[in-house]
C-alpha positions in Angstrom: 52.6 84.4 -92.7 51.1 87.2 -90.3 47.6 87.0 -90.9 45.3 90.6 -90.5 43.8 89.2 -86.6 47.5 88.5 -85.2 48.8 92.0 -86.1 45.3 93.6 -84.4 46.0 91.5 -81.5 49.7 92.3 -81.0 48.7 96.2 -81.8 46.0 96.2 -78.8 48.2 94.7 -76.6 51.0 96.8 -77.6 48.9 99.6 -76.4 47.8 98.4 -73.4 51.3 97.5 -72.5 52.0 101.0 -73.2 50.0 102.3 -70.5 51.0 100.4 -67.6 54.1 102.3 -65.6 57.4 101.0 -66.4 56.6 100.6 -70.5 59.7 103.0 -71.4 61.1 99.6 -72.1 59.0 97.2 -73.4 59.1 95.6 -76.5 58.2 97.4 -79.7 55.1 96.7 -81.2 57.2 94.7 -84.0 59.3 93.0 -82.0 56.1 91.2 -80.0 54.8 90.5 -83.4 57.9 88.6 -84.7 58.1 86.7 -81.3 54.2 85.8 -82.2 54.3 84.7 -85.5 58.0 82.8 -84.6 55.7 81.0 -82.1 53.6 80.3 -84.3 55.5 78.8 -86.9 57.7 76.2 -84.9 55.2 75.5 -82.7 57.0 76.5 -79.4 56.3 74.6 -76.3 58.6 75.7 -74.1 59.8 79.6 -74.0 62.6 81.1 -71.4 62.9 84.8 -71.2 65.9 86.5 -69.3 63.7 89.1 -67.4 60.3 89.2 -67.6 59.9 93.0 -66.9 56.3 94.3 -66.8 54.7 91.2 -68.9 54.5 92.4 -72.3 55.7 88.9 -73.9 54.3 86.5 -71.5 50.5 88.4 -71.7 50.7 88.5 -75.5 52.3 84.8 -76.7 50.1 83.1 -73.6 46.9 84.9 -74.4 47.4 84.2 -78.3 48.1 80.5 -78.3 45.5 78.9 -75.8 48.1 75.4 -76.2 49.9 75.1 -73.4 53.4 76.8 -73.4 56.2 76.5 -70.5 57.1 80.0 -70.2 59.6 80.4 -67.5 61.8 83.7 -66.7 63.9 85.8 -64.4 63.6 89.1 -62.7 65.4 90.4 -60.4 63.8 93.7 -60.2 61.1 94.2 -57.3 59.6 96.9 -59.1 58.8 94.6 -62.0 57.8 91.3 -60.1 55.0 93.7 -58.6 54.4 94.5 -62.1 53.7 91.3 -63.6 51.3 90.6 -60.5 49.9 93.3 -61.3 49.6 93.6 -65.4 48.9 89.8 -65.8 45.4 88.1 -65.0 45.6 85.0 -62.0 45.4 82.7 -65.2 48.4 83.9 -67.2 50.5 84.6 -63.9 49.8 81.1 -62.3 50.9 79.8 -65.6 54.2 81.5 -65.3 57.5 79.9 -63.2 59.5 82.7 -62.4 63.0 83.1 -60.9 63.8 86.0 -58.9 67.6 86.4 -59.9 69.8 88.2 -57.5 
């Protein structure tokens, strides 16, 4: 069940995604929420995503659940590994692994 706080969280950070360069292509604002509340409801420890652009997904499932998650992913772009440096605080990058695909 999406309880009132999680879609207020996933809105703000919708928006704040939406303001960094590059957010032509993040994920919609329902599609972050889904990921949440799937999250959520299995109790995911352990998340891979196939390009990692800008940080949208990693900022909003590791900022949500304080547990510790493995979130590991590629990107191959240089454009959006300076991106995630950049969008992401030191805490939520360093708990990142990311492969730089080729």
């Amino acid at each position: 069940m999406i309880s009132l706080s999680m879609q207020s969280y996933v809105k703000s950070k919708y928006l704040e995604f939406s303001k960094h360069e590059g957010s032509q292509h993040i994920a919609g604002e329902f599609a972050i929420l889904k990921l949440v509340e799937l999250v959520e409801r299995f109790q995911v420890t352990s998340i891979l995503e196939i390009g990692l652009g800008i940080g949208t997904l990693p900022d909003a499932i590791l900022n949500y659940f304080k547990r510790d998650i493995a979130y590991v992913g590629t990107e191959a772009n240089a454009f959006c590994l300076k991106s995630l440096k950049k969008n992401l605080s030191s805490e939520i990058y360093q708990r990142l692994s990311i492969f730089e695909t080729v």
